[in-house]
TIVO-211884 format. One line per 10 residues: for each residue x, y, z of N, C-alpha, C. Coordinates in nm, 3 decimals, padded with zeros to 5 digits. Each point is the difference from the previous one (the first is absolute). Example, Ala and Ser with C-alpha at 12.3 -4.5 7.8 and 13.67 -1.06 7.14 Angstrom:
TIVO-211884
01.319 -00.569 00.780 -00.089 00.119 00.000 00.090 00.120 00.000 | -00.035 00.105 -00.072 00.082 00.119 00.006 -00.077 00.109 00.073
END
This chain:
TIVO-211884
-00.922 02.828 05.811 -00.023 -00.048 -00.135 -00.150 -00.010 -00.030 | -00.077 -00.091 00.097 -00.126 00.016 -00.037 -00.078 00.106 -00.006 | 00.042 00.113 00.093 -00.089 00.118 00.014 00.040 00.102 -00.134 | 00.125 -00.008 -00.048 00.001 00.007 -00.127 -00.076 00.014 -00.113 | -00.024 -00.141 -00.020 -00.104 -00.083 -00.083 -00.101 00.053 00.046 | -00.064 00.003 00.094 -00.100 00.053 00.068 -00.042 00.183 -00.049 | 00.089 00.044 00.014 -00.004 00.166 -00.022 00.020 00.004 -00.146 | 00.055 -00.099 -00.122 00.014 -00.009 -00.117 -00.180 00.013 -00.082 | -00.024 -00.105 00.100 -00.171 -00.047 -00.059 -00.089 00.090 00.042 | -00.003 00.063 00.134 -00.062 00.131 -00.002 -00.027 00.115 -00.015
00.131 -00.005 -00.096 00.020 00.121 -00.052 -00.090 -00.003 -00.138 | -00.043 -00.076 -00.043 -00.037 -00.059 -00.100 -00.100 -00.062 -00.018 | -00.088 00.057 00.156 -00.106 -00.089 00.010 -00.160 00.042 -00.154 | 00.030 00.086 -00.028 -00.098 00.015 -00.135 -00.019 -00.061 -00.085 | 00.116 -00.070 -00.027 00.003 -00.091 -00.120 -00.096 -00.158 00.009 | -00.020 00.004 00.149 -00.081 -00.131 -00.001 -00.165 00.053 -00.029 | -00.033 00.073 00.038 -00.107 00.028 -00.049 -00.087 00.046 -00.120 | 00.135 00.045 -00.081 00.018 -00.024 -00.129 -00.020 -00.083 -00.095 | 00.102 -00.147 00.083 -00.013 -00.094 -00.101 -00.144 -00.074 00.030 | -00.053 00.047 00.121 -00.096 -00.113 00.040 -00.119 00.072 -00.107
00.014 00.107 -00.007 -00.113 00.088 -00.073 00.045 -00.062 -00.156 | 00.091 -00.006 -00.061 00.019 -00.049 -00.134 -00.003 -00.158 -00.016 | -00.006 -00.123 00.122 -00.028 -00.119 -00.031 -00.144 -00.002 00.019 | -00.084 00.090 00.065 -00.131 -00.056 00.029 -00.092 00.139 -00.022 | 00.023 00.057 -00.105 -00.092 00.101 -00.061 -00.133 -00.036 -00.066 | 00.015 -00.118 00.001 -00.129 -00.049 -00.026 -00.118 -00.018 00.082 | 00.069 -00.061 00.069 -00.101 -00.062 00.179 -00.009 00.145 00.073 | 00.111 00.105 -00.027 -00.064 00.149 00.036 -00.112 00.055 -00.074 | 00.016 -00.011 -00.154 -00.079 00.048 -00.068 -00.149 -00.038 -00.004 | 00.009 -00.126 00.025 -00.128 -00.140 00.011 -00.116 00.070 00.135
00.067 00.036 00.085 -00.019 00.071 00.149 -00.091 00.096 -00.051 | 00.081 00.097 -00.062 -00.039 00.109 00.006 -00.135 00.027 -00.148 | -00.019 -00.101 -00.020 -00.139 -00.060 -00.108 00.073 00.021 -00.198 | 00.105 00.016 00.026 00.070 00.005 -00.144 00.035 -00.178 -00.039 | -00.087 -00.003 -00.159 00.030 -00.157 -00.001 00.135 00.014 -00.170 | 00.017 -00.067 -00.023 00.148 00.020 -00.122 -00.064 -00.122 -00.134 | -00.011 00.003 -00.039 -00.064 -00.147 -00.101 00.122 00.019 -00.130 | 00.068 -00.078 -00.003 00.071 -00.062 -00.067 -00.016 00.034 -00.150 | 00.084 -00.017 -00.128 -00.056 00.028 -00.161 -00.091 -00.150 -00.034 | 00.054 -00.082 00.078 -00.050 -00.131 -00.043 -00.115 -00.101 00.057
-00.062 00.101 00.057 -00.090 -00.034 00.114 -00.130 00.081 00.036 | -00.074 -00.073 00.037 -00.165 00.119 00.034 -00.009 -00.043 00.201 | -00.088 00.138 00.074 -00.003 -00.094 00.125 -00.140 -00.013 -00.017 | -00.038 -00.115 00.054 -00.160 -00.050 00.032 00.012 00.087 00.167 | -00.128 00.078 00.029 00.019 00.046 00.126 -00.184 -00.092 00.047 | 00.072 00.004 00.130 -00.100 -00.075 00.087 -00.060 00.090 00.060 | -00.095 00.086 00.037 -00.066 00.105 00.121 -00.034 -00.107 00.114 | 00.039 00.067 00.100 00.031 -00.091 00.123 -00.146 00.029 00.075 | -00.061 00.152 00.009 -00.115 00.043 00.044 -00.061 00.130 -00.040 | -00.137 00.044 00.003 -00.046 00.131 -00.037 -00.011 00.070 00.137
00.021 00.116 00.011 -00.112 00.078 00.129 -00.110 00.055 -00.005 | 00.027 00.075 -00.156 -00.153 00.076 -00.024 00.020 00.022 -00.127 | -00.196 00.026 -00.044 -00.017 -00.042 -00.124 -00.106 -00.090 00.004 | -00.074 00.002 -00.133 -00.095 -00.070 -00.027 00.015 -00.180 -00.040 | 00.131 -00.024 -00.066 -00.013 -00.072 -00.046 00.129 -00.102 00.132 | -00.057 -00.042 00.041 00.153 -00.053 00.119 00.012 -00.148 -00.025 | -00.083 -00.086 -00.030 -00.001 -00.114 -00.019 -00.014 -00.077 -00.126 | 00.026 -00.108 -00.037 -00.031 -00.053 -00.210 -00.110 -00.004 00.014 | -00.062 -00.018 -00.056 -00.118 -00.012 -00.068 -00.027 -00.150 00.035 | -00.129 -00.089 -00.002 00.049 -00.125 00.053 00.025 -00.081 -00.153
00.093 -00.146 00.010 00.059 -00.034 -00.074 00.094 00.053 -00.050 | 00.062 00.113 -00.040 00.131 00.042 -00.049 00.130 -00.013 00.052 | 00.055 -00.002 -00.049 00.129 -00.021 00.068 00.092 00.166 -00.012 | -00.007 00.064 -00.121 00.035 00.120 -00.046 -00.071 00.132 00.039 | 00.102 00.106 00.023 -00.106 00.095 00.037 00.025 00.110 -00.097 | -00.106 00.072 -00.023 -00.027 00.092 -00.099 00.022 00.092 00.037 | -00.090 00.052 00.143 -00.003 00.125 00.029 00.050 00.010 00.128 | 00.143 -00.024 00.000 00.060 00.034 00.153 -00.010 -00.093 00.079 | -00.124 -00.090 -00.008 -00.002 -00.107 00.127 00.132 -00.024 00.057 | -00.033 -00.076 00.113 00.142 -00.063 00.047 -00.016 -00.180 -00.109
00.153 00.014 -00.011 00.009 -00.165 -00.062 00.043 00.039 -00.120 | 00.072 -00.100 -00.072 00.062 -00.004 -00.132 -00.041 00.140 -00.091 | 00.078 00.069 -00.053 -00.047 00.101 -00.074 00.030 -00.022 -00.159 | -00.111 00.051 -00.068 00.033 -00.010 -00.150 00.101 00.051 -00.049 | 00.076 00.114 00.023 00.054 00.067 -00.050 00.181 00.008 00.013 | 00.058 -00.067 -00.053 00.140 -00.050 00.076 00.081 00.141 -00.013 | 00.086 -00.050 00.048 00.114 00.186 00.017 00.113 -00.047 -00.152 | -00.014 00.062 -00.050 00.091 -00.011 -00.137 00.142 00.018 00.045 | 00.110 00.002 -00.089 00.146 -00.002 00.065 -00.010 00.158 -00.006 | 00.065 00.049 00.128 00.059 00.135 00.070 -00.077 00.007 00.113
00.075 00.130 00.052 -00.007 00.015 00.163 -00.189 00.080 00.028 | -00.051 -00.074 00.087 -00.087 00.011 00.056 -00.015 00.102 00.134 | -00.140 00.040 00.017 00.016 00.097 00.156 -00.106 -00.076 00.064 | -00.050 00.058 00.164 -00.080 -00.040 00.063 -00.034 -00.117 -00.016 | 00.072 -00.091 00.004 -00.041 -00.119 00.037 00.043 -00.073 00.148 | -00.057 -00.008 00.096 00.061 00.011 00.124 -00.005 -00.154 00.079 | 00.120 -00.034 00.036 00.004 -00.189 -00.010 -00.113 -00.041 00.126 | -00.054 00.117 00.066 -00.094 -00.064 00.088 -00.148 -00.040 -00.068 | -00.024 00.073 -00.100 -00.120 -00.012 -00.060 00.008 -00.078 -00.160 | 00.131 00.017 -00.052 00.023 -00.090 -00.127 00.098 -00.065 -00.029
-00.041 -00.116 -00.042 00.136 -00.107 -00.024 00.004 -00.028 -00.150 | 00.096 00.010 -00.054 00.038 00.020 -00.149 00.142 -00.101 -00.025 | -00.072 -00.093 -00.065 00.112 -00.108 -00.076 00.005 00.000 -00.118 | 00.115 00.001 -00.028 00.100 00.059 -00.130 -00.055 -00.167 -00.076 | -00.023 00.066 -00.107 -00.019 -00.121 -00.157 00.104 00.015 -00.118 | 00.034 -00.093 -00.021 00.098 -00.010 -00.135 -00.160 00.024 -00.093 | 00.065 00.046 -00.136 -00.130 00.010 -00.100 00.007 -00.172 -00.007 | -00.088 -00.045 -00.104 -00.033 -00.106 -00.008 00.054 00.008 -00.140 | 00.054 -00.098 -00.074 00.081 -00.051 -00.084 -00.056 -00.101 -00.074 | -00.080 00.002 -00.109 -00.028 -00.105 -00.098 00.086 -00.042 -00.102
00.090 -00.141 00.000 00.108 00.015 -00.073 -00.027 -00.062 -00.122 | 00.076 00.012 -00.163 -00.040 -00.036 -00.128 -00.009 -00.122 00.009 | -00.105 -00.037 -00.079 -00.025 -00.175 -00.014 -00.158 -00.005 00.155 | -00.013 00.077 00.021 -00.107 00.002 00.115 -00.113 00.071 -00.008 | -00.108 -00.004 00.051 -00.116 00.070 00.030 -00.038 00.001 00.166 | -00.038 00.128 00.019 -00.057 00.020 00.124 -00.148 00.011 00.011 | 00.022 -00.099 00.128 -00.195 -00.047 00.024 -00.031 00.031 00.135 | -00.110 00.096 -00.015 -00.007 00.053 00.100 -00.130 -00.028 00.102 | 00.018 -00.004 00.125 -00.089 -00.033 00.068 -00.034 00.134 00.146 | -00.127 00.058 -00.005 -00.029 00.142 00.096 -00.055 -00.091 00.096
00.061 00.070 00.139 -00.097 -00.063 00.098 -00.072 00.099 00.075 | -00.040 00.105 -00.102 -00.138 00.073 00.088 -00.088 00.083 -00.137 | -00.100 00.023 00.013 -00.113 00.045 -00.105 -00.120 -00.047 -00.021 | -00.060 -00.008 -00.101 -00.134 -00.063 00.003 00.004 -00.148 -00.010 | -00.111 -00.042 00.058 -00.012 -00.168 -00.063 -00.018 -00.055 -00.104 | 00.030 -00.106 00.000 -00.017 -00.058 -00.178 -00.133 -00.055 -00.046 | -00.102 00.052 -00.050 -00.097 -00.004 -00.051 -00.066 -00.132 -00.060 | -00.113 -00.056 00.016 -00.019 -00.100 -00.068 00.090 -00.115 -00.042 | 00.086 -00.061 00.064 00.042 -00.118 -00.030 00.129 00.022 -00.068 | 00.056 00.163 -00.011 00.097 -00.037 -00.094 00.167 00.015 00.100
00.079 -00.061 -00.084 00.136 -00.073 00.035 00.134 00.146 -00.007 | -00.052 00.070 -00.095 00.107 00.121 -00.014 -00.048 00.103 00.003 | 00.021 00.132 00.037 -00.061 00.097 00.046 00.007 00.113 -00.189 | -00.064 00.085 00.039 -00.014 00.099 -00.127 00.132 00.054 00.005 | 00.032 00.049 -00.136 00.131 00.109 -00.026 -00.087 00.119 00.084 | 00.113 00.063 00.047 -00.028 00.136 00.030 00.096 00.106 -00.034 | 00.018 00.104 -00.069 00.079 00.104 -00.038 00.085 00.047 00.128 | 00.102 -00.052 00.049 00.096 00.028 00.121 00.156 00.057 -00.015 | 00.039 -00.011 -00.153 00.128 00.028 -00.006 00.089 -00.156 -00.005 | -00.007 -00.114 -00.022 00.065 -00.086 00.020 -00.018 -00.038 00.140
-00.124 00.015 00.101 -00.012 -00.046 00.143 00.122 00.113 00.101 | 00.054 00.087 -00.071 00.056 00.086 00.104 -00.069 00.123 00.044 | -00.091 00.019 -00.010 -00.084 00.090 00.034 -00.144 -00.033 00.122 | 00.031 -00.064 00.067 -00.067 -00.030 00.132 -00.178 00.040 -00.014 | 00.010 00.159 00.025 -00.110 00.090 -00.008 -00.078 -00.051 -00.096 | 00.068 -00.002 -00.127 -00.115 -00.009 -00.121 -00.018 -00.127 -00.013 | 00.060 -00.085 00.030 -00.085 -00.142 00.013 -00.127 -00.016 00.074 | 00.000 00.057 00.136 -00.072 -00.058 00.080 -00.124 00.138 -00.023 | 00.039 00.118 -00.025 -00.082 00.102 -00.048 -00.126 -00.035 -00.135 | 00.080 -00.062 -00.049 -00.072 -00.014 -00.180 -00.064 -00.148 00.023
-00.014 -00.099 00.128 -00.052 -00.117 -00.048 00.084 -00.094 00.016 | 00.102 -00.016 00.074 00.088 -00.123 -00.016 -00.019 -00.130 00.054 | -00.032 -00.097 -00.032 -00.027 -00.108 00.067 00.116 -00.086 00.085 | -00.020 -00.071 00.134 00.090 -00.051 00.084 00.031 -00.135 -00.114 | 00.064 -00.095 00.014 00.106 -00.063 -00.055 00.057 -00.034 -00.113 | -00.003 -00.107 -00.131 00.104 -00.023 -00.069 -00.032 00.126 -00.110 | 00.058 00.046 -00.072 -00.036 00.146 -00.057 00.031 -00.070 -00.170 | -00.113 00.054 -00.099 -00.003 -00.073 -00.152 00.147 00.090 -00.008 | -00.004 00.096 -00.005 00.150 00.057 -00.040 00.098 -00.027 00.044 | 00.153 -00.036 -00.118 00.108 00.017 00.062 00.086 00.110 -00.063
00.104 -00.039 00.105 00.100 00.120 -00.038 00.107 -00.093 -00.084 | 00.052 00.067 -00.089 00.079 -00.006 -00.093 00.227 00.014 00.058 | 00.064 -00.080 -00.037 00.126 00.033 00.085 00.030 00.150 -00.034 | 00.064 00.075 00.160 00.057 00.104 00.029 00.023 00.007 00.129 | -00.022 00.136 00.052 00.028 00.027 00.148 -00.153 00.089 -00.002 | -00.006 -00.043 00.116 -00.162 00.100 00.079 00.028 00.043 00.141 | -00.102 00.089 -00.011 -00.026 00.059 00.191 -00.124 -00.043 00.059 | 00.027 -00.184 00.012 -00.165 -00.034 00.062 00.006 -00.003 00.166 | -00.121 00.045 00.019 -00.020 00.013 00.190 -00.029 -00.166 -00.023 | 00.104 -00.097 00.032 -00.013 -00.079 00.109 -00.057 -00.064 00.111
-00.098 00.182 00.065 -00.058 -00.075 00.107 -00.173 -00.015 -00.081 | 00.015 -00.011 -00.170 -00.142 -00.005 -00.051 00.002 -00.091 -00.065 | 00.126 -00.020 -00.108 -00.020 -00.108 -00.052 00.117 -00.067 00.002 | -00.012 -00.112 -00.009 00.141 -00.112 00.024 -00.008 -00.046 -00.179 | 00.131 -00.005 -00.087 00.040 -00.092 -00.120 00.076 -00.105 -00.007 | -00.049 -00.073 -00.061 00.076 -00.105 -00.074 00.045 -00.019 -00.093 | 00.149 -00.029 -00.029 00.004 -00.011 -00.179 -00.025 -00.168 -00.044 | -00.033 00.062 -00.098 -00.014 -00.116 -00.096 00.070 00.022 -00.148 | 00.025 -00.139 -00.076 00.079 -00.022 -00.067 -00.094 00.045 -00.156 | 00.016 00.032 -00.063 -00.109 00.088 -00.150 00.052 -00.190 -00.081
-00.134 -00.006 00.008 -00.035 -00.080 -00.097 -00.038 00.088 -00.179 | 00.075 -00.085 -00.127 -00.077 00.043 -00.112 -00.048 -00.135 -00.040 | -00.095 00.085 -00.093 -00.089 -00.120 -00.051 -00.040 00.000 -00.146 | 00.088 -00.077 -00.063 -00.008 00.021 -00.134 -00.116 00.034 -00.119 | 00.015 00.065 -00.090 -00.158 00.046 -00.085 -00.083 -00.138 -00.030 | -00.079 -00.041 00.005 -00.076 -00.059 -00.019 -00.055 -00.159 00.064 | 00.092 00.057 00.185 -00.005 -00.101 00.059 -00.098 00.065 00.155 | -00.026 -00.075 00.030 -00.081 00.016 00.152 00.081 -00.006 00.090 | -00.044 00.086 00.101 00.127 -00.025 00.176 -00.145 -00.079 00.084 | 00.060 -00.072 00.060 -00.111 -00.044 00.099 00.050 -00.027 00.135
END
């Protein structure tokens, strides 16, 4: 009886490798430097190290890298399938977009760019796209923390590993009265 059973399952032995290939096509794919990003999601990728090349290290103070460095990269992977990304050299965590919901404002705070100048408390607007555009923030002038601009409710693709939001609740303020 058992050898049965036995000669049943080996006859048949393909099918396990099959299914193992269709539950974990991912962690194959992941291997083999293919990353998958979700419709609803961006990945922040981490560079783990450079070998060669001019530019291998940040710059000092930054946290973001522009040009390849190793360490946080500006440039997140948009939703669809990715190549060469290979899990020994990059680590890539999946982001929900960020979600500003009605009745709210998003306030945003960068934690890498220039310093804040003379005494002041909020950094300059900079032309970025709504803060989803990494590059052109820190390209055009962007200053490190609370940012004069906000974003308005919707959905965005902000890198995370640049700037962190908060919502806040939209105050109005009636015509001919002061907010203080």
């Amino acid at each position: 009886m058992k050898s049965e059973v036995l000669h049943k399952v080996l006859a048949f032995w393909w099918v396990i490798p099959i299914l193992l290939t269709l539950v974990c096509y991912k962690l194959i794919l992941r291997f083999f430097g293919v990353i998958m990003i979700p419709e609803d999601s961006i990945g922040i990728v981490n560079k783990k190290f450079v070998l060669f090349g001019k530019h291998k290290t940040l710059p000092d103070g930054a946290i973001i890298a522009l040009n390849g460095e190793a360490g946080l990269q500006a440039d997140p992977l948009a939703p669809g399938v990715h190549f060469l990304l290979w899990p020994w050299q990059y680590q890539v965590k999946l982001q929900k977009f960020v979600t500003v919901r009605e009745g709210k404002v998003g306030i945003i705070e960068a934690r890498d760019g220039r310093p804040l100048k003379g005494g002041r408390v909020l950094a300059k607007k900079v032309e970025c796209d709504s803060f989803q555009d990494a590059r052109a923030f820190l390209t055009n002038g962007g200053e490190r923390g609370p940012q004069i601009a906000v974003i308005p409710p919707g959905t965005y693709r902000i890198n995370t590993g640049l700037f962190s939001l908060v919502e806040e609740s939209v105050l109005e303020i009636a015509d001919n009265m002061v907010g203080v």
